[in-house]
ROSE-4610 file (N, C-alpha, C; in Angstrom, 1 decimal, always signed):
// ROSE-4610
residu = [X/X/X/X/X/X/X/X/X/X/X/X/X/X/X/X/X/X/X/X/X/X/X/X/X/X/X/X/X/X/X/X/X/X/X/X/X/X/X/X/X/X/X/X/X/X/X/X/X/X/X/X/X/X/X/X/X/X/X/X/X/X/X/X/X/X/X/X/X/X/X/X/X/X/X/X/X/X/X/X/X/X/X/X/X/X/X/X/X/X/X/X/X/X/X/X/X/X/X/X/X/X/X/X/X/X/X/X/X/X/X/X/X/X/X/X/X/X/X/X/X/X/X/X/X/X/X/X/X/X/X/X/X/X/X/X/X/X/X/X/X/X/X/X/X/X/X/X/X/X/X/X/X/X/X/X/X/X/X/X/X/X/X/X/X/X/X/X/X/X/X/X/X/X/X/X/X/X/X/X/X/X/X/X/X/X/X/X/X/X/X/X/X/X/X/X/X/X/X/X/X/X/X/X/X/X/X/X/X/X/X/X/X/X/X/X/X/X/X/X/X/X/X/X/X/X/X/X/X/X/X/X/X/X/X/X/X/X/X/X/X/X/X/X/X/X/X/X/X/X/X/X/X/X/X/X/X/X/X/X/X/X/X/X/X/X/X/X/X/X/X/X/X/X/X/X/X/X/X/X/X/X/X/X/X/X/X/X/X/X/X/X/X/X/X/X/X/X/X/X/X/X/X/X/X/X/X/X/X/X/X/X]
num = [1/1/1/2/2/2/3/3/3/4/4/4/5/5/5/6/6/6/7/7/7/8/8/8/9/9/9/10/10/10/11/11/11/12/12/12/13/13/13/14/14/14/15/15/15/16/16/16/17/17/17/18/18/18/19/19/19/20/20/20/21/21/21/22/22/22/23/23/23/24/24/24/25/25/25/26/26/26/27/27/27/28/28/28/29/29/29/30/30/30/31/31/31/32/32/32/33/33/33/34/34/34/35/35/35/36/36/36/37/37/37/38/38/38/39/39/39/40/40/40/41/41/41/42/42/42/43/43/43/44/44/44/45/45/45/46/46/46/47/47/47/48/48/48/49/49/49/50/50/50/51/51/51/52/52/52/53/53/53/54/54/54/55/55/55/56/56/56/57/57/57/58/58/58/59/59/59/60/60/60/61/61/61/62/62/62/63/63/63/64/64/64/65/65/65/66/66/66/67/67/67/68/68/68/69/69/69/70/70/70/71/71/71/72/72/72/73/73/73/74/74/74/75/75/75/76/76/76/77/77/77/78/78/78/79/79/79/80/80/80/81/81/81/82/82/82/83/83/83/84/84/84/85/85/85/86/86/86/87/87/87/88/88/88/89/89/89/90/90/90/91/91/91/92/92/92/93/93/93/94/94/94/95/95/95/96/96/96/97/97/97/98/98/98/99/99/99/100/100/100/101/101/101/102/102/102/103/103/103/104/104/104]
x = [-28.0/-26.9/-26.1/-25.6/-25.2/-25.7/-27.2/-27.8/-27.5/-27.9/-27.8/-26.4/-25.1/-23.9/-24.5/-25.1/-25.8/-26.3/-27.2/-28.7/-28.4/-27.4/-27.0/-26.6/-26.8/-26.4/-27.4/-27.1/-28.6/-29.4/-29.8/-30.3/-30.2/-29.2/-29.1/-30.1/-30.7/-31.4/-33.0/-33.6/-35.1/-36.0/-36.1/-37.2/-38.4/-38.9/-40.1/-40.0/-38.8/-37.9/-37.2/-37.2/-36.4/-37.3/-36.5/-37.6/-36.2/-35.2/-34.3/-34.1/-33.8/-33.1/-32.0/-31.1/-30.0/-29.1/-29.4/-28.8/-28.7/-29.7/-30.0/-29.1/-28.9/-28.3/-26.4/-26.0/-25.0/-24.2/-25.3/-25.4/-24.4/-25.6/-25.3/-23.4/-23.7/-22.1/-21.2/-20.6/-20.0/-20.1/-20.8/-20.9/-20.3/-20.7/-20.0/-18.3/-17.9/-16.7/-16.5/-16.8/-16.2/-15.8/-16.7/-16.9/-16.3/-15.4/-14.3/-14.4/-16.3/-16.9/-15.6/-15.7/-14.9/-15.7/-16.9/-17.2/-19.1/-19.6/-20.9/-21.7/-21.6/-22.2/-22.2/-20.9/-20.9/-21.7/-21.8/-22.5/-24.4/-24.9/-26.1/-26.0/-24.7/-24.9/-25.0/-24.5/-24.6/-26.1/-26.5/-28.2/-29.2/-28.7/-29.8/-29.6/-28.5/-28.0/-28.6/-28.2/-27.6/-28.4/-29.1/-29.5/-30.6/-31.2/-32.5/-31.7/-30.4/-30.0/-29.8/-29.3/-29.3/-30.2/-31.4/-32.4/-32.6/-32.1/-32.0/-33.3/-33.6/-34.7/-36.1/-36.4/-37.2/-38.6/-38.7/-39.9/-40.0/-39.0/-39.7/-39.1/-39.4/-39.1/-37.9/-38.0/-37.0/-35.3/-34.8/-33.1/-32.6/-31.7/-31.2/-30.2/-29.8/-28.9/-27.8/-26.8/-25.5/-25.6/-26.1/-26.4/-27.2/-27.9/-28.7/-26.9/-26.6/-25.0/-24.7/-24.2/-23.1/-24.0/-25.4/-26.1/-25.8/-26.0/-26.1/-24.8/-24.0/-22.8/-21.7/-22.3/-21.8/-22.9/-23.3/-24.2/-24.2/-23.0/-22.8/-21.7/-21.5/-20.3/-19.5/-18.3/-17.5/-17.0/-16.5/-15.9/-16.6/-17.9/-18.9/-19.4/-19.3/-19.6/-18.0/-17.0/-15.8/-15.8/-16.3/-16.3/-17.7/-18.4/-19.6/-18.8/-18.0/-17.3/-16.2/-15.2/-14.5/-14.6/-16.1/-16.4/-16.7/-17.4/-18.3/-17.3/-15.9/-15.0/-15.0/-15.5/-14.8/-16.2/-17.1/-18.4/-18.8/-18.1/-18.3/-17.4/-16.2/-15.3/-16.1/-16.4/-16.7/-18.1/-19.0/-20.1/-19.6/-18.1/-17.9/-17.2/-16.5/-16.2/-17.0/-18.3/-19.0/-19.9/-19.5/-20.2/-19.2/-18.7/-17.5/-17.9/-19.3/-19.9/-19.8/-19.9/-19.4/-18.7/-17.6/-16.5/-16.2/-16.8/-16.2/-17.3]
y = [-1.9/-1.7/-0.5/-0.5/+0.8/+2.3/+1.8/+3.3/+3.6/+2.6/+3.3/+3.8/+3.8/+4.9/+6.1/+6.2/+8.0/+8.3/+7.8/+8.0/+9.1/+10.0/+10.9/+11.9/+11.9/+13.1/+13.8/+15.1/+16.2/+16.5/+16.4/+16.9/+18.6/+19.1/+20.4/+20.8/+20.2/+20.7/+20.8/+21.2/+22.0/+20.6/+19.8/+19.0/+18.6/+19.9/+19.5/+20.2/+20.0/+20.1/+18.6/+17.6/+16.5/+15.2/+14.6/+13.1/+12.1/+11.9/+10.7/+11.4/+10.2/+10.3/+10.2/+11.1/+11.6/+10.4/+9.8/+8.2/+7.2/+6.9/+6.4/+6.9/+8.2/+9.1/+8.4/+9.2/+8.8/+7.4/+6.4/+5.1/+4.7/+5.2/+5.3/+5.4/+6.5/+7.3/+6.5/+5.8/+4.7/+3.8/+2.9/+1.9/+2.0/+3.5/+3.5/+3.6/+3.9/+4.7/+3.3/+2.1/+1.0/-0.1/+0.4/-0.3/-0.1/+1.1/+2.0/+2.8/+3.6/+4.8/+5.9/+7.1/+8.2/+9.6/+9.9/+10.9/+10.7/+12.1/+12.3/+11.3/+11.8/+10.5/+9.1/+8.8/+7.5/+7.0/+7.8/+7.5/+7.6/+8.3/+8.3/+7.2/+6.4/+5.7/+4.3/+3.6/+3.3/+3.4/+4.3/+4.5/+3.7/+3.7/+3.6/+2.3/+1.2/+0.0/-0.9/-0.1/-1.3/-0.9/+0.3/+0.6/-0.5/-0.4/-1.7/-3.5/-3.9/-4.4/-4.4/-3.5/-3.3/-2.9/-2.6/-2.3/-0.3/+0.0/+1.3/+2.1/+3.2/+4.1/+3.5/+2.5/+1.7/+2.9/+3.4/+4.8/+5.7/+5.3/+5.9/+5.7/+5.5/+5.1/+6.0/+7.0/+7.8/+7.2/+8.0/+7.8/+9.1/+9.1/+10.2/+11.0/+12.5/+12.7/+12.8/+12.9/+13.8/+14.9/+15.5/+17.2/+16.7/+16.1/+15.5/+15.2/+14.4/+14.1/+15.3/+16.2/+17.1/+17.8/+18.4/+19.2/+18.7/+17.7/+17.7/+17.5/+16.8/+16.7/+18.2/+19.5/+20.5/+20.8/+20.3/+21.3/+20.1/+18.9/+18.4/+18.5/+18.8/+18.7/+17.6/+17.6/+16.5/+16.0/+17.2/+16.2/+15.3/+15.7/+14.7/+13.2/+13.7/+12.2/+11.6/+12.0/+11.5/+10.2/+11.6/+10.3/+9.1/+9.5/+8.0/+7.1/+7.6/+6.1/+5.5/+6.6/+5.6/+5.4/+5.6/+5.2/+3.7/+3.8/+2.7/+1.6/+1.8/+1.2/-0.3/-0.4/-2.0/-2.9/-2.2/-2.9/-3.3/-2.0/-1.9/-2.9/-3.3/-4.2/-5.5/-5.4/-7.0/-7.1/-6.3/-6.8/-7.2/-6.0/-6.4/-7.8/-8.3/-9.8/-11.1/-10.3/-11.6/-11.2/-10.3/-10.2/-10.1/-10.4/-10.2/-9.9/-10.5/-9.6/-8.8/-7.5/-6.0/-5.5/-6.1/-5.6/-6.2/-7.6/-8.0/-7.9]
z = [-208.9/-207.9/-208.3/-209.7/-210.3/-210.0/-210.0/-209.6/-208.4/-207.5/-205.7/-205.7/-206.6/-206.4/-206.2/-206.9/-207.3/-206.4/-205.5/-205.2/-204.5/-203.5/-202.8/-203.8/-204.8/-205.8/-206.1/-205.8/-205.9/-207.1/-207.6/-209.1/-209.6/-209.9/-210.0/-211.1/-212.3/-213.4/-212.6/-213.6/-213.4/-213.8/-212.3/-212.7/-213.7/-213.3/-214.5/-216.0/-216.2/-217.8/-217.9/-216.8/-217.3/-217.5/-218.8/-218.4/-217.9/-217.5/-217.4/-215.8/-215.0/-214.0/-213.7/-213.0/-212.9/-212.8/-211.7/-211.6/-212.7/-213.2/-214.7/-215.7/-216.1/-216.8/-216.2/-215.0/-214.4/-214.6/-214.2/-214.1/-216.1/-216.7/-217.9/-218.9/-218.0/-218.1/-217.6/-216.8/-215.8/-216.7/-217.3/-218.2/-219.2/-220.1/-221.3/-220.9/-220.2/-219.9/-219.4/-218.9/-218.6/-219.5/-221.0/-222.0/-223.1/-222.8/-223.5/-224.1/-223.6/-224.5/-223.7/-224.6/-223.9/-223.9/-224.6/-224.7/-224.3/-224.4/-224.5/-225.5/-227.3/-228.0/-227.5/-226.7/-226.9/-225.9/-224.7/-223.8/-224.3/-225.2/-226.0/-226.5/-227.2/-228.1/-227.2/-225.9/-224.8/-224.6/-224.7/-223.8/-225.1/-226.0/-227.2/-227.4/-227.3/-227.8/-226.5/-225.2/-224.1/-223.0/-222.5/-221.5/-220.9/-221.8/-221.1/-220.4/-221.3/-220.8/-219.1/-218.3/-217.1/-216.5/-217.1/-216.4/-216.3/-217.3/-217.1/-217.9/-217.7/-218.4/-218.4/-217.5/-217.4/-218.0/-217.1/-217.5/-219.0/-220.0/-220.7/-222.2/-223.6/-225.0/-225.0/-225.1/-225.2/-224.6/-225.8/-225.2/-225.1/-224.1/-223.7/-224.7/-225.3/-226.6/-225.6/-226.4/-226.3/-225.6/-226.0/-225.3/-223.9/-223.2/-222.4/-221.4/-221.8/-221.0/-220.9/-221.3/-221.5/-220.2/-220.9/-219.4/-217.9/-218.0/-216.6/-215.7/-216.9/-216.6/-216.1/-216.5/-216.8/-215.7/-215.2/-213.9/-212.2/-212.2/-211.3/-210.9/-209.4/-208.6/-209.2/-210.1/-209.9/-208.9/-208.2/-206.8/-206.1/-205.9/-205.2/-206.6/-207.7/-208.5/-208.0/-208.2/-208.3/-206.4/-206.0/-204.4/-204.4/-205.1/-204.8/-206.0/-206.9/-207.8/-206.4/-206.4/-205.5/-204.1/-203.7/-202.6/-202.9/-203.9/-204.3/-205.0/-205.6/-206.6/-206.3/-205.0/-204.8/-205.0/-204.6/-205.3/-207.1/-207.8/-208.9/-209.8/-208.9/-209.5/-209.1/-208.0/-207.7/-208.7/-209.1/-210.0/-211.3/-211.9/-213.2/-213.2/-212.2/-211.7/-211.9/-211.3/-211.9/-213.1/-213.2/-214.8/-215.7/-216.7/-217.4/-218.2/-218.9/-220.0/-220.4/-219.8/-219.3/-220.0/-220.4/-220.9/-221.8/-222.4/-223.5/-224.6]
């Protein structure tokens, strides 16, 4: 459900240089930052601990670095991430609702 926020988000990086999906990646970022991560590492460190938890990176061993965040993050419209969160805000609360897990 996390992912489909994204799914309207363009992929600005050079496809056949990437192995994670933008959404997945994104998806990623939202988690840690709801989990009280604040930065790039922590969001790596997020991908390496907990991603499979939610079903994330399904496609591939690898975990995404720090530097991996920071790229694409530095090559996406914020404005446009900024509107599929709070387009999406009231779904995202109602899942962390019934999932409380999430956060504790």
């Amino acid at each position: 459900m996390l992912i489909t926020i994204f799914d309207g988000v363009k992929d600005p990086r050079k496809i056949d240089q990437c192995t994670y999906e933008p959404g997945d990646l994104m998806a990623i970022a939202l988690l840690t930052y709801l989990c009280g991560g604040e930065d790039y590492p922590d969001m790596a460190m997020f991908a390496e601990h907990r991603s499979g938890e939610f079903g994330l990176l399904p496609y591939t061993d690898r975990n995404p670095s720090r530097d991996t965040f920071e790229r694409l993050f530095a090559a996406l419209s914020t404005d446009y991430v900024r509107q599929c969160v709070v387009g999406h805000g009231k779904r995202i609360m109602d899942v962390m609702t019934m999932q409380k897990w999430l956060i504790y």
